[in-house]
VMD Tcl script that builds the backbone (N, CA, C; Angstrom):
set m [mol new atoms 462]
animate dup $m
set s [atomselect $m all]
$s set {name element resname resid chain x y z} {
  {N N UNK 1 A -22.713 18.168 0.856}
  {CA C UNK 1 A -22.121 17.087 0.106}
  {C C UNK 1 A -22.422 15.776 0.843}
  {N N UNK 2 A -22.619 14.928 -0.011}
  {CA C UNK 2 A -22.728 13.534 0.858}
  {C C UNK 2 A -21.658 12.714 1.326}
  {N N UNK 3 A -21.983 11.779 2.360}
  {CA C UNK 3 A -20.931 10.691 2.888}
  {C C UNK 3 A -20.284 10.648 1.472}
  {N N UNK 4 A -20.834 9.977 1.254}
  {CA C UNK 4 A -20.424 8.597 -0.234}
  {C C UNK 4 A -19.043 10.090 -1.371}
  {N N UNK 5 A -20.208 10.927 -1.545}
  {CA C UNK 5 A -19.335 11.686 -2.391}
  {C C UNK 5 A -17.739 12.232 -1.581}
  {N N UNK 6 A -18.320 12.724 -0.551}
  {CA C UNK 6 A -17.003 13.621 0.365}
  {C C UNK 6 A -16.105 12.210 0.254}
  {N N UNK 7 A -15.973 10.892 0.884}
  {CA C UNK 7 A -15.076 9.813 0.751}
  {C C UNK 7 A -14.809 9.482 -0.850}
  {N N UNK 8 A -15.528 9.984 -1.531}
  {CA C UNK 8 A -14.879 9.726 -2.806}
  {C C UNK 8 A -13.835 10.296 -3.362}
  {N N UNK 9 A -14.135 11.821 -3.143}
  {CA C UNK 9 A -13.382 13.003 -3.095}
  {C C UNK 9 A -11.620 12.387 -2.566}
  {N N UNK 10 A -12.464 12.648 -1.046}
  {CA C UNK 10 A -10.871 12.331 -0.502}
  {C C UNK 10 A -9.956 11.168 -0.711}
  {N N UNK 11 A -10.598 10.098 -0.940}
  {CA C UNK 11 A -10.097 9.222 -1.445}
  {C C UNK 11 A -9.400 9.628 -2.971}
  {N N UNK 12 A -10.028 9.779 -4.212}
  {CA C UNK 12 A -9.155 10.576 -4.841}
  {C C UNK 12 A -8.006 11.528 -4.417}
  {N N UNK 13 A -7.865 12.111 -3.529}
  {CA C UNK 13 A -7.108 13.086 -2.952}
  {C C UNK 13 A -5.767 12.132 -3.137}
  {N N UNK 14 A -6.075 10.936 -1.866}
  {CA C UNK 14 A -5.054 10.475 -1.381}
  {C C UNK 14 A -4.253 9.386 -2.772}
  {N N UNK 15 A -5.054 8.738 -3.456}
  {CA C UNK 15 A -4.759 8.048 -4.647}
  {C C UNK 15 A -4.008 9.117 -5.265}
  {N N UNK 16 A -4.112 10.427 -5.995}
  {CA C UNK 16 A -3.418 11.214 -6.870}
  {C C UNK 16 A -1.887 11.602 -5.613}
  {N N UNK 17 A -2.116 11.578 -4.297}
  {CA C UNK 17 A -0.854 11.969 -3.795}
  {C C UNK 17 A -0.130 10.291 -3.535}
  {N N UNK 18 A -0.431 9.522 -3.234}
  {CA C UNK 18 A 0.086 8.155 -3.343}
  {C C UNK 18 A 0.989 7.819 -5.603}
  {N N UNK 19 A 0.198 7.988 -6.138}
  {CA C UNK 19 A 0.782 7.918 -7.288}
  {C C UNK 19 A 1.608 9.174 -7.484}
  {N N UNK 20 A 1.481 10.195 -7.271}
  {CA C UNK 20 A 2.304 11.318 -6.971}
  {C C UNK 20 A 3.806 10.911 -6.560}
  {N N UNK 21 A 3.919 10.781 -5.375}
  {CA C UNK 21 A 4.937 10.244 -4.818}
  {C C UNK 21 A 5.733 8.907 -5.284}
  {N N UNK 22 A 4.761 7.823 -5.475}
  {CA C UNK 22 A 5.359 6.861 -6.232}
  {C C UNK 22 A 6.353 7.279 -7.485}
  {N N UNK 23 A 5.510 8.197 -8.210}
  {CA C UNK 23 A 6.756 8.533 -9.839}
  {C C UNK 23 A 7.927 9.033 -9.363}
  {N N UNK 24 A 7.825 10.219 -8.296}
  {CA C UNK 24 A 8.635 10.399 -7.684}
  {C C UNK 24 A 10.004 9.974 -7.416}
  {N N UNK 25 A 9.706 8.816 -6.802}
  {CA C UNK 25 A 10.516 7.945 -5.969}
  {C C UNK 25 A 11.166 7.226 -6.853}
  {N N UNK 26 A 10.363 7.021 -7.944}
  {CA C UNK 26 A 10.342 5.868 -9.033}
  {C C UNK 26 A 11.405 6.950 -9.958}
  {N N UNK 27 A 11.676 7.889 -10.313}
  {CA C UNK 27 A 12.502 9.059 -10.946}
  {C C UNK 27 A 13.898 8.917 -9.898}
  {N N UNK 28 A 13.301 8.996 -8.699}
  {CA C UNK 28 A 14.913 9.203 -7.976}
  {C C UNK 28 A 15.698 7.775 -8.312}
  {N N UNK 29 A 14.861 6.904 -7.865}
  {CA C UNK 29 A 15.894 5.768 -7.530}
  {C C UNK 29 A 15.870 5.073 -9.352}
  {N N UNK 30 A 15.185 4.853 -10.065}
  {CA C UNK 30 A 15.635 4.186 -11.213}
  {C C UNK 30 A 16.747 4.746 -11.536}
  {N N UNK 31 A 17.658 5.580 -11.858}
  {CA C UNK 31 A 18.424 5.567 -12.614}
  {C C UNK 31 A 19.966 4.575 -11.722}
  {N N UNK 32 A 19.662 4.864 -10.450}
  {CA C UNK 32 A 20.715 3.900 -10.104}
  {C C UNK 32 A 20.335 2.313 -10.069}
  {N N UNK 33 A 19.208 1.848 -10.531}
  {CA C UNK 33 A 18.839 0.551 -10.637}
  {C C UNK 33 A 19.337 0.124 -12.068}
  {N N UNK 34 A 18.749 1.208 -13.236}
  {CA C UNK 34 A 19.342 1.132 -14.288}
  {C C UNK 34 A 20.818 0.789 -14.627}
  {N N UNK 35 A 21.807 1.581 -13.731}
  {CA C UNK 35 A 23.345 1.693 -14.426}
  {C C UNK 35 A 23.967 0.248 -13.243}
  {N N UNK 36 A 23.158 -0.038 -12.204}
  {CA C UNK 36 A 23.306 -1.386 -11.072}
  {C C UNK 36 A 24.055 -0.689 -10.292}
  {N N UNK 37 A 24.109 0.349 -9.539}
  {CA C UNK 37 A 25.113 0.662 -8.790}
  {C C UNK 37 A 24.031 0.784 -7.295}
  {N N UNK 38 A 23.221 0.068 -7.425}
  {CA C UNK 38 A 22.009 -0.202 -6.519}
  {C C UNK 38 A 22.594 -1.460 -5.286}
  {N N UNK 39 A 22.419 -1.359 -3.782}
  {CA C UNK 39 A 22.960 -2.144 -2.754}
  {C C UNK 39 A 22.284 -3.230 -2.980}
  {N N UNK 40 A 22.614 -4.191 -2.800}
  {CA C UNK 40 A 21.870 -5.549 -3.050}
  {C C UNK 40 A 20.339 -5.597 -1.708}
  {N N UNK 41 A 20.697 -4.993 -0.817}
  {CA C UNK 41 A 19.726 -4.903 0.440}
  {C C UNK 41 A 18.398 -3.999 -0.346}
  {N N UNK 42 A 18.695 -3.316 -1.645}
  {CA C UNK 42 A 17.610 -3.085 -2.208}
  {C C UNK 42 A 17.192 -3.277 -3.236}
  {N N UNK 43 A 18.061 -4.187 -3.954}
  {CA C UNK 43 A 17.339 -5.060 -5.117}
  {C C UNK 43 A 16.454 -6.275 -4.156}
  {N N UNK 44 A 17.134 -6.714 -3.330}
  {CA C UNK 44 A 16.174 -7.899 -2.479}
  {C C UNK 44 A 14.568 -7.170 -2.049}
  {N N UNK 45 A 14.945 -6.132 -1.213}
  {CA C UNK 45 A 13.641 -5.586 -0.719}
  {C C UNK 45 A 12.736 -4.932 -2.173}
  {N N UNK 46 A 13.193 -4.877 -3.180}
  {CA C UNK 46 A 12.032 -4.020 -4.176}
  {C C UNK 46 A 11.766 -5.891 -4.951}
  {N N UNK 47 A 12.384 -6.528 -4.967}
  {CA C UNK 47 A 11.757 -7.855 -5.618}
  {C C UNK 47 A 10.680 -8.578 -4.074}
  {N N UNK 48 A 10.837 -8.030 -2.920}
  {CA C UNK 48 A 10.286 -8.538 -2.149}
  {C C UNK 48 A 8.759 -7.761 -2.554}
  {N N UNK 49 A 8.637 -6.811 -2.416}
  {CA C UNK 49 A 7.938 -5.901 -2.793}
  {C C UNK 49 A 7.023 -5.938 -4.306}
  {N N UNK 50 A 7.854 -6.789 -5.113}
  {CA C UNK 50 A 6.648 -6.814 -6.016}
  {C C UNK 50 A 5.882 -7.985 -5.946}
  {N N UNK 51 A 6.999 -9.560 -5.377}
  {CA C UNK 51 A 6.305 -10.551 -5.279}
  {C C UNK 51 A 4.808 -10.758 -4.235}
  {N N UNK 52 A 5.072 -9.748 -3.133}
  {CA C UNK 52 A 3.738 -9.390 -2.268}
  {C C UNK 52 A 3.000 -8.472 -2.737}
  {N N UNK 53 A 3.439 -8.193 -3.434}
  {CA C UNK 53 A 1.831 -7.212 -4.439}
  {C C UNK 53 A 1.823 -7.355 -5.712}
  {N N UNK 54 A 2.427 -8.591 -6.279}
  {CA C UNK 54 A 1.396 -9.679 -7.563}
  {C C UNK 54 A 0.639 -10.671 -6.775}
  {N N UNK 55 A 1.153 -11.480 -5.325}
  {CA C UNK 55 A 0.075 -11.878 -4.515}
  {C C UNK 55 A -1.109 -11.445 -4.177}
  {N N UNK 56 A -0.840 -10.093 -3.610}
  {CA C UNK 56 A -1.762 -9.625 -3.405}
  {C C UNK 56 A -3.258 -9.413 -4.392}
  {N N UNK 57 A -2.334 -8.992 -5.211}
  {CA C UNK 57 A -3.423 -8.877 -6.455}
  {C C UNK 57 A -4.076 -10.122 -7.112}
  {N N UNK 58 A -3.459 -11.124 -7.371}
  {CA C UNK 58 A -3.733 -12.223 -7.561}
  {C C UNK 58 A -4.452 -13.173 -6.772}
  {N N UNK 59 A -4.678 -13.184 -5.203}
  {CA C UNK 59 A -5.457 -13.676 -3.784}
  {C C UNK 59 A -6.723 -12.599 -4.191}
  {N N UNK 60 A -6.720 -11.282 -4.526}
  {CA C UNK 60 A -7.809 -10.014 -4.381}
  {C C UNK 60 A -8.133 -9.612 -5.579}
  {N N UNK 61 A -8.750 -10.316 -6.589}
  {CA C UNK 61 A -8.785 -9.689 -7.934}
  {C C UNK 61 A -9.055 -8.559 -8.469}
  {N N UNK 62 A -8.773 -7.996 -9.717}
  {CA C UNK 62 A -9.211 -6.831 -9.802}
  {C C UNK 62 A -10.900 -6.349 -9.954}
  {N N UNK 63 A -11.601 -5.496 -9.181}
  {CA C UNK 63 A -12.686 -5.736 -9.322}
  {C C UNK 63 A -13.515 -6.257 -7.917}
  {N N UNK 64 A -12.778 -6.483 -6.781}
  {CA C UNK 64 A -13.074 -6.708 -5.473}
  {C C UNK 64 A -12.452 -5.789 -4.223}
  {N N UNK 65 A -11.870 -5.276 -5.118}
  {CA C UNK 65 A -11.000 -4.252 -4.254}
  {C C UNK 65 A -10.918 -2.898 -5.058}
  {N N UNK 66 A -10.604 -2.007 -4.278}
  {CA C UNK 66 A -10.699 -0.378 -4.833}
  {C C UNK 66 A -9.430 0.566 -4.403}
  {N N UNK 67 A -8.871 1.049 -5.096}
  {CA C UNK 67 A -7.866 1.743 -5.077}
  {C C UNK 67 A -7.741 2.778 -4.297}
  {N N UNK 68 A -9.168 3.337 -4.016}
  {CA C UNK 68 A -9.300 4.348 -2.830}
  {C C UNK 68 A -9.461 4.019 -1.638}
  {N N UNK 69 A -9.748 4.195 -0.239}
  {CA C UNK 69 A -9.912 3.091 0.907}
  {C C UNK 69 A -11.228 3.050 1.270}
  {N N UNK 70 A -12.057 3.689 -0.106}
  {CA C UNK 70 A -13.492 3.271 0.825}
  {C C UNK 70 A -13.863 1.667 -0.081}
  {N N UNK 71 A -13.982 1.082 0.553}
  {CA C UNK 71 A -14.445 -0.822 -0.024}
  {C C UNK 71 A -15.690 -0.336 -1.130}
  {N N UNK 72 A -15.648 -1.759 -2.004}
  {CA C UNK 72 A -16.593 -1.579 -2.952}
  {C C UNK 72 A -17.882 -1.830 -2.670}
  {N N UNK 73 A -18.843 -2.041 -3.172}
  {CA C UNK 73 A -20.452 -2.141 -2.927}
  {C C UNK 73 A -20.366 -3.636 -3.477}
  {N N UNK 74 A -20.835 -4.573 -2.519}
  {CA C UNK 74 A -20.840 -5.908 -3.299}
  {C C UNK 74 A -19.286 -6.617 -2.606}
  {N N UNK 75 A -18.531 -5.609 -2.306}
  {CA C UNK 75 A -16.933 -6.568 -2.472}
  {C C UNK 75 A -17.268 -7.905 -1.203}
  {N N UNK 76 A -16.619 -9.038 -1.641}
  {CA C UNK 76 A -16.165 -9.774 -0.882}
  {C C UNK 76 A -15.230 -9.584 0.340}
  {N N UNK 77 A -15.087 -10.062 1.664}
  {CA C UNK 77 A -13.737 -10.100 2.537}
  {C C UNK 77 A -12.617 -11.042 2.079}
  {N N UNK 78 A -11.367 -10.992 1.627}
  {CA C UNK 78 A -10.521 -11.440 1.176}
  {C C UNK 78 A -9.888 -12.556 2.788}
  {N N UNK 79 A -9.613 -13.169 2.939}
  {CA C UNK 79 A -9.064 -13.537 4.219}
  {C C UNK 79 A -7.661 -14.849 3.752}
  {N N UNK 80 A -7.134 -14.720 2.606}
  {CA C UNK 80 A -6.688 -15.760 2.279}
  {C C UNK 80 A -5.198 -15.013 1.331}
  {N N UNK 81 A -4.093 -15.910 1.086}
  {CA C UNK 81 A -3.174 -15.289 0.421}
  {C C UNK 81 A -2.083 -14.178 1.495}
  {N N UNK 82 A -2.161 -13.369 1.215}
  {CA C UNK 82 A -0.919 -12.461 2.132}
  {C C UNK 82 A -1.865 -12.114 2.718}
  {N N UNK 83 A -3.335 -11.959 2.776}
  {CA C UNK 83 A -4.404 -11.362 3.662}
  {C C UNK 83 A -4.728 -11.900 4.942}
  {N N UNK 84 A -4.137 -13.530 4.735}
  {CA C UNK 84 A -4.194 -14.079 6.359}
  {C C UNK 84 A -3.456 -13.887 7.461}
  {N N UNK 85 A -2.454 -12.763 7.074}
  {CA C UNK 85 A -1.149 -12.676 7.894}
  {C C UNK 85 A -1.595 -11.036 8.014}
  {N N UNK 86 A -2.297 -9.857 7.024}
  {CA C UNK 86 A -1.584 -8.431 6.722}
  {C C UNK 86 A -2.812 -8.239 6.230}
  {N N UNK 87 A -3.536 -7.211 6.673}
  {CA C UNK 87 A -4.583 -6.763 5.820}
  {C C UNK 87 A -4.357 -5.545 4.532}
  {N N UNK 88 A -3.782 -4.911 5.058}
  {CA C UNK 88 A -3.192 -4.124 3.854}
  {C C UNK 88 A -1.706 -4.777 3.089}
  {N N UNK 89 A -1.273 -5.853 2.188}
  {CA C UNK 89 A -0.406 -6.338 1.716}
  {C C UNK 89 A -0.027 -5.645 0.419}
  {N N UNK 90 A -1.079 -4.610 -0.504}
  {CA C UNK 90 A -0.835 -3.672 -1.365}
  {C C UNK 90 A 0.179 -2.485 -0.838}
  {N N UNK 91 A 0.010 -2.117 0.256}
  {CA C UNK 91 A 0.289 -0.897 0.889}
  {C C UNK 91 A 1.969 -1.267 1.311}
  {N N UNK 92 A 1.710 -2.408 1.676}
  {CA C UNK 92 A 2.976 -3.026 2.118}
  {C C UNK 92 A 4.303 -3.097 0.721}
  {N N UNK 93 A 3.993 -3.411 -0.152}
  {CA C UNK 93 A 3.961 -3.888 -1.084}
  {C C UNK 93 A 4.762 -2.097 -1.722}
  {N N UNK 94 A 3.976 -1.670 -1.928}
  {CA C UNK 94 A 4.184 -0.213 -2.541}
  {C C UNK 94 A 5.525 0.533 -1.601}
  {N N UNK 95 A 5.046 0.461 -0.362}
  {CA C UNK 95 A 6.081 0.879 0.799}
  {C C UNK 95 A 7.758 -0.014 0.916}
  {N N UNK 96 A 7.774 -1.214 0.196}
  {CA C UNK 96 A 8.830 -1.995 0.164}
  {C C UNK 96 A 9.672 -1.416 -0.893}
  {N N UNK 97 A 8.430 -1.360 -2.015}
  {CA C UNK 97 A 9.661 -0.221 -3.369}
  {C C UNK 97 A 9.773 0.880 -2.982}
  {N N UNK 98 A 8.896 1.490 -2.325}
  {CA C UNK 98 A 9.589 2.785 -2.519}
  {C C UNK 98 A 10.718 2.962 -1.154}
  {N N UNK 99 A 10.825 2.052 -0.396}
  {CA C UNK 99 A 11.943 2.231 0.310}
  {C C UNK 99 A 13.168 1.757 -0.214}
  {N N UNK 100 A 12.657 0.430 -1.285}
  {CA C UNK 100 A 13.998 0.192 -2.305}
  {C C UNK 100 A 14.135 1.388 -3.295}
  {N N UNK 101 A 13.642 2.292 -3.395}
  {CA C UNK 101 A 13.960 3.280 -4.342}
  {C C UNK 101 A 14.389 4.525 -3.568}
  {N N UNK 102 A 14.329 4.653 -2.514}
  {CA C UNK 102 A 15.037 5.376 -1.547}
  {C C UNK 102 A 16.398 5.448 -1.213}
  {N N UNK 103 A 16.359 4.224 -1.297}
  {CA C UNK 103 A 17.838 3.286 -0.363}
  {C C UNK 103 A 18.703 3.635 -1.483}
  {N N UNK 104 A 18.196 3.333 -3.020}
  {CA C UNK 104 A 19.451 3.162 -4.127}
  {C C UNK 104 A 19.203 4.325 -4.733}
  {N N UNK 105 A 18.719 5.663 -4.090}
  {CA C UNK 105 A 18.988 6.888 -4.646}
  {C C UNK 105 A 20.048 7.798 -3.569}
  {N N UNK 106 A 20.005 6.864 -2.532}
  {CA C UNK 106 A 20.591 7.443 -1.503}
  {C C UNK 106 A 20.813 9.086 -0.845}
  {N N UNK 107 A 19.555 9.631 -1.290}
  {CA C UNK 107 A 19.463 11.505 -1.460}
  {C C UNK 107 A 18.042 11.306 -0.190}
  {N N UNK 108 A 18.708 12.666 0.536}
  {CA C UNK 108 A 17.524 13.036 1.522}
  {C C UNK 108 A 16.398 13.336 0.832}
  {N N UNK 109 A 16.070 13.916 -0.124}
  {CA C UNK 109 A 14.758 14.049 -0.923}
  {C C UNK 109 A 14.057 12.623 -1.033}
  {N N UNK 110 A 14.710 12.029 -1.575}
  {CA C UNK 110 A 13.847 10.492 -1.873}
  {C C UNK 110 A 13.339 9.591 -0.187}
  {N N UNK 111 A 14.421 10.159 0.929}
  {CA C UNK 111 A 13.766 9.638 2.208}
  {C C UNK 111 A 12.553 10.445 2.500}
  {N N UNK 112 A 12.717 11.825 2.593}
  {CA C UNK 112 A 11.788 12.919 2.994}
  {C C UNK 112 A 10.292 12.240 1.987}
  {N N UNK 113 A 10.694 11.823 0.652}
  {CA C UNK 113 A 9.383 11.617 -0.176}
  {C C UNK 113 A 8.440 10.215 -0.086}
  {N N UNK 114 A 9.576 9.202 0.288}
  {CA C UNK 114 A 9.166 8.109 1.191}
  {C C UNK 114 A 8.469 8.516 2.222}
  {N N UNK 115 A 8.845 8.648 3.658}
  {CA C UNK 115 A 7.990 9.359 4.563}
  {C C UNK 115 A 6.594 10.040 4.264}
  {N N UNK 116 A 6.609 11.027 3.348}
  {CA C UNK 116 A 5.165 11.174 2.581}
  {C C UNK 116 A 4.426 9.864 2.221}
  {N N UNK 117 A 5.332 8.985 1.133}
  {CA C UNK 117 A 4.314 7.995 0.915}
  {C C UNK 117 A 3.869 7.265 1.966}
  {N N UNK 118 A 4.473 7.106 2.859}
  {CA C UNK 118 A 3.892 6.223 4.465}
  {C C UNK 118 A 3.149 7.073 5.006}
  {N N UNK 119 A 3.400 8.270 5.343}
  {CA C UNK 119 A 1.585 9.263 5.622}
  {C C UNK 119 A 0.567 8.570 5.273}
  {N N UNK 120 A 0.764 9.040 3.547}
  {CA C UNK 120 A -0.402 9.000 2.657}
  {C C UNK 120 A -1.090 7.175 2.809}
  {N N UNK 121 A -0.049 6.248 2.736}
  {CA C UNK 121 A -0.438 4.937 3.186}
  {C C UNK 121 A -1.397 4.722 4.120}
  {N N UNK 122 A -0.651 5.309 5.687}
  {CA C UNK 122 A -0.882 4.733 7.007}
  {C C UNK 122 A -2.860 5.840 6.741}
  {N N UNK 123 A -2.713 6.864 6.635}
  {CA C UNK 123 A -4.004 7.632 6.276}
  {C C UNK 123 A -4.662 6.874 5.258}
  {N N UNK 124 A -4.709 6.270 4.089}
  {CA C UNK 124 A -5.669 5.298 3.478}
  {C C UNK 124 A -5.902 3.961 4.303}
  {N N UNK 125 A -5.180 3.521 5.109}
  {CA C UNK 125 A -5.326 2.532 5.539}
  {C C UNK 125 A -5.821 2.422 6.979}
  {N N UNK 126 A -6.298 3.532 7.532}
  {CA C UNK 126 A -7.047 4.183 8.769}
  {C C UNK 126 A -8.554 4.503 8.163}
  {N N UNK 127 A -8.630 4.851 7.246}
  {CA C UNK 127 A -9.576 5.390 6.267}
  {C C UNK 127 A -9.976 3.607 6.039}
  {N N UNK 128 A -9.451 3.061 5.178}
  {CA C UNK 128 A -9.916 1.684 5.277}
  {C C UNK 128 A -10.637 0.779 6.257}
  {N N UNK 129 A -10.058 0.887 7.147}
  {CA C UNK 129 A -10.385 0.245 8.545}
  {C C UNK 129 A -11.393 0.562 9.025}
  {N N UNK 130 A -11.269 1.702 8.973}
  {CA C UNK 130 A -12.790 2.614 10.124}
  {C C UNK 130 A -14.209 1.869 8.675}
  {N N UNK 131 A -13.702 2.112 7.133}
  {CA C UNK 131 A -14.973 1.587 6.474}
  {C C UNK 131 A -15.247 0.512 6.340}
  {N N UNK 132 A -14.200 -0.239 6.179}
  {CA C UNK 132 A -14.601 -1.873 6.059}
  {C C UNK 132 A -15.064 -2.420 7.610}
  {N N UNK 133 A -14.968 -1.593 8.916}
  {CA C UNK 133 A -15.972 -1.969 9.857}
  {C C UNK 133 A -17.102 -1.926 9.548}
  {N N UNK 134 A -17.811 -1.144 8.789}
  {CA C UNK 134 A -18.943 -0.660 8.816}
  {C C UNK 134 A -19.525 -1.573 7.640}
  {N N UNK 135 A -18.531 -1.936 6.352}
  {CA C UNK 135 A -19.210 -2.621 5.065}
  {C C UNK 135 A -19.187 -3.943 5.528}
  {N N UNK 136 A -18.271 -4.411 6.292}
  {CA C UNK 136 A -17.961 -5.979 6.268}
  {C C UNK 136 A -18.473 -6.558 7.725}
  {N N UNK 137 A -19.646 -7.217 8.525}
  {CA C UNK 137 A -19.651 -7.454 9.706}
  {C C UNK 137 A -18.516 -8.072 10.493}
  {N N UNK 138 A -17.729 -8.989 9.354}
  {CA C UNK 138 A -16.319 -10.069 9.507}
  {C C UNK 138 A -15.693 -9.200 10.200}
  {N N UNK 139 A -15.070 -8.057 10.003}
  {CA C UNK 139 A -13.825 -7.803 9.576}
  {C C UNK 139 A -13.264 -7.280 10.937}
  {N N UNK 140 A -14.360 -6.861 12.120}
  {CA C UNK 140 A -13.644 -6.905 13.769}
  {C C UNK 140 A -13.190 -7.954 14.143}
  {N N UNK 141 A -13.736 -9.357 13.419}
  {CA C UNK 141 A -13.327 -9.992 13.958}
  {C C UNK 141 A -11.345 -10.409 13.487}
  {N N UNK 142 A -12.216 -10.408 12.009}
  {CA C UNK 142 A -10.584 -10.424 10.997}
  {C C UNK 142 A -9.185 -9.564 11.656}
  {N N UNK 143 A -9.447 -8.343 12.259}
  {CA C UNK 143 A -8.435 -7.328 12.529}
  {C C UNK 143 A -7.756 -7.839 13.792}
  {N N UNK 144 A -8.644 -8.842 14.516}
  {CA C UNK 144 A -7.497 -9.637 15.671}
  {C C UNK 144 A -6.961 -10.451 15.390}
  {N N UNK 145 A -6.663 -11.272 14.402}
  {CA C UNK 145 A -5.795 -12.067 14.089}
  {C C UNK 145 A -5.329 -11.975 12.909}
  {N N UNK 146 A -4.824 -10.392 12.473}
  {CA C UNK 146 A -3.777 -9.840 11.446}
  {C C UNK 146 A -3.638 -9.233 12.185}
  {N N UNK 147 A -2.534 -8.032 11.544}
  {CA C UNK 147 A -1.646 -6.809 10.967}
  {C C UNK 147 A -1.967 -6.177 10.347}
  {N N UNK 148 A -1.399 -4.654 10.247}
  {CA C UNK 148 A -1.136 -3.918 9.536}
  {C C UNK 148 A -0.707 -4.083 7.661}
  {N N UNK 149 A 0.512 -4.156 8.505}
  {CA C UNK 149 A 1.606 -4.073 6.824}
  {C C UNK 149 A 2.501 -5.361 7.026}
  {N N UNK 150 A 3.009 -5.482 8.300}
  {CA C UNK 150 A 3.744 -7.227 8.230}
  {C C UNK 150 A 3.385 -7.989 9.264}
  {N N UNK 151 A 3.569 -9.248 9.146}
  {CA C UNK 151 A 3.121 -9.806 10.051}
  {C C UNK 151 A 3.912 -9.995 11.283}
  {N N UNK 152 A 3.096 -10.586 12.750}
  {CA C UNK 152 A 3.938 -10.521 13.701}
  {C C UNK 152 A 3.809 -8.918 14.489}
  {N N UNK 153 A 4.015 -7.793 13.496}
  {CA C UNK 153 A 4.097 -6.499 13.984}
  {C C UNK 153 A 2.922 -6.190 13.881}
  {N N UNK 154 A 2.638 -5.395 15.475}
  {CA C UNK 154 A 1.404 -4.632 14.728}
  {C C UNK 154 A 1.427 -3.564 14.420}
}
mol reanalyze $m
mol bondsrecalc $m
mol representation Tube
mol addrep $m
C-alpha cells in the first residue's frame, strides 16, 4: 500500500472515530442544554468553543484545509486569525464542546467519551505536525512561536 493511501486510510480512521464520539457527547449532554439545567461554566465554555471554530474556519477556508491530518496538495500555511496564537484552533474548538457537553451531562460515560475524543485529537494533531513538516518548509519555523490547542500553554 502506499504512503499517500495508508495516511488516507488512517486518517479516515481517526475522522469516523472523532465524529463518532462527537454525536456521542452531543446525545449525552444536549438534553440537559435543551431543558437549561446546564452550569453556566458550560454554556460559557461551549459558546467559547464555537466562536474559535467559526474563526477558525473563517481565517482557514474551506478548501485549504482537510479534515484528516494529512495537509492538502497546494494548501496554503494559515499563520493569521486564532492560528497566530494555536495551530490546531479546530481541535481546540471541538474539545471546548465536548467538554461543555460533558460537564452538563454530568455522567462518567460522557467524561470517559471526552477523554477518547482528546486521544483521537492529540493523535490527529501529531499526525498533522510530523506532515505539515514535510508539506510546508514554514512551518518549523511557525511551531516556535505557537501552541498546541491554547495559547501560552504548550
Amino acid at each position: 500500500m502506499s504512503d499517500d493511501r495508508a495516511r488516507h486510510r488512517l486518517g479516515s480512521v481517526l475522522v469516523a472515530l472523532q465524529f463518532g464520539l462527537i454525536v456521542l457527547l452531543a446525545g449525552m449532554g444536549l438534553p440537559a442544554f435543551l431543558s437549561g439545567q446546564v452550569p453556566a461554566g458550560a454554556w460559557v465554555l461551549s459558546a467559547i468553543g464555537v466562536v474559535v471554530g467559526v474563526w477558525a474556519v473563517s481565517t482557514n477556508r474551506p478548501g485549504n484545509f482537510n479534515i484528516r491530518p494529512s495537509p492538502r496538495a497546494g494548501a496554503s500555511l494559515i499563520q493569521q486569525g486564532p492560528y497566530r496564537w494555536i495551530r490546531h484552533p479546530m481541535y481546540t474548538a471541538v474539545m471546548a464542546c465536548g467538554t461543555a457537553a460533558a460537564w452538563a451531562s454530568s455522567g462518567w460515560l460522557a467524561w470517559l467519551t471526552l477523554g477518547a475524543l482528546v486521544a483521537v485529537l492529540v493523535t490527529k494533531a501529531v499526525l498533522e505536525e510530523r506532515w505539515m513538516l514535510m508539506a510546508h518548509p514554514g512551518y518549523a519555523a511557525y511551531r516556535q512561536k505557537t501552541r498546541w490547542f491554547l495559547p501560552w500553554i504548550a
